[in-house]
N, C-alpha and C positions, 0 to 999 in steps of 0.2 A: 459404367463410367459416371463420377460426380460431378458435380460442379467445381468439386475440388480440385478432381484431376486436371478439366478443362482449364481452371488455373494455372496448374503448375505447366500444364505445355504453354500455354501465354508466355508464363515467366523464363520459361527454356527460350522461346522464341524472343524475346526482348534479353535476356542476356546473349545470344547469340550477335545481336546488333549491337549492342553493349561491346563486345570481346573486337569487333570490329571496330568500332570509333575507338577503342584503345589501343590500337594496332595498326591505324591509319591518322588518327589524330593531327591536327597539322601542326597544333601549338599545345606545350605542357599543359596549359590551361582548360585544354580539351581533352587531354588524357586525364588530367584528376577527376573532374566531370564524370568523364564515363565511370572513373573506376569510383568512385563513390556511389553511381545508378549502380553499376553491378553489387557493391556490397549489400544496397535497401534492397536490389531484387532476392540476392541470396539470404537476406534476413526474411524477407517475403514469402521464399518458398519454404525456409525453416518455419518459419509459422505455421503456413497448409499443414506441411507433412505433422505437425506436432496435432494438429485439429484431425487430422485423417488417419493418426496412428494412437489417437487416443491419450496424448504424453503428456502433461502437465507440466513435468519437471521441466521440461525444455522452454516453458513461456519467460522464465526468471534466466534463461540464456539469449533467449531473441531480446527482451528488453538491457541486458548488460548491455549488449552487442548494439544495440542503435546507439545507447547513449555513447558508446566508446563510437562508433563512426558517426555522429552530431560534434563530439571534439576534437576527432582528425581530420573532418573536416575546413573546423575552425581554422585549427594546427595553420592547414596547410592552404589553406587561402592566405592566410597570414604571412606565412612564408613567401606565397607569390606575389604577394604584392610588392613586400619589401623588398624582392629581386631588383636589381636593376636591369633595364633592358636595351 
């Protein structure tokens, strides 16, 4: 076992909390939250597994992929704010 692995069970273990505060949540506020921590964990662990399986191709997918969840984000705090409440 790597260090790597030891990683990606972290990351298992911290989306599992994640899938929780999204599914318990008490305000939308706190479900985009999480679901945004879940998206950087799941780019997080597409990263390991691309360093542990050797892929390259896949670093120009994880970097697409943050910038598109850095402006959904945005999107959607925007949205929240502009709710009325």
């Amino acid at each position: 076992m790597t260090w790597i692995d030891g990683l990606l069970i972290a990351l298992g273990a911290v989306m599992a909390v994640v899938v929780g505060r999204l599914l318990t949540g008490p305000t939308n506020a706190d479900r985009v939250v999480a679901l945004d921590l879940g998206f950087v964990v799941f780019i997080a662990a597409t990263a390991l597994l691309s360093i542990r399986l050797d892929v390259v191709a896949v670093d120009i997918l994880v970097l697409a992929a943050t910038l598109l969840g850095f402006l959904t984000t945005i999107a959607v705090s925007h949205l929240l704010e502009r709710r009325p409440r």
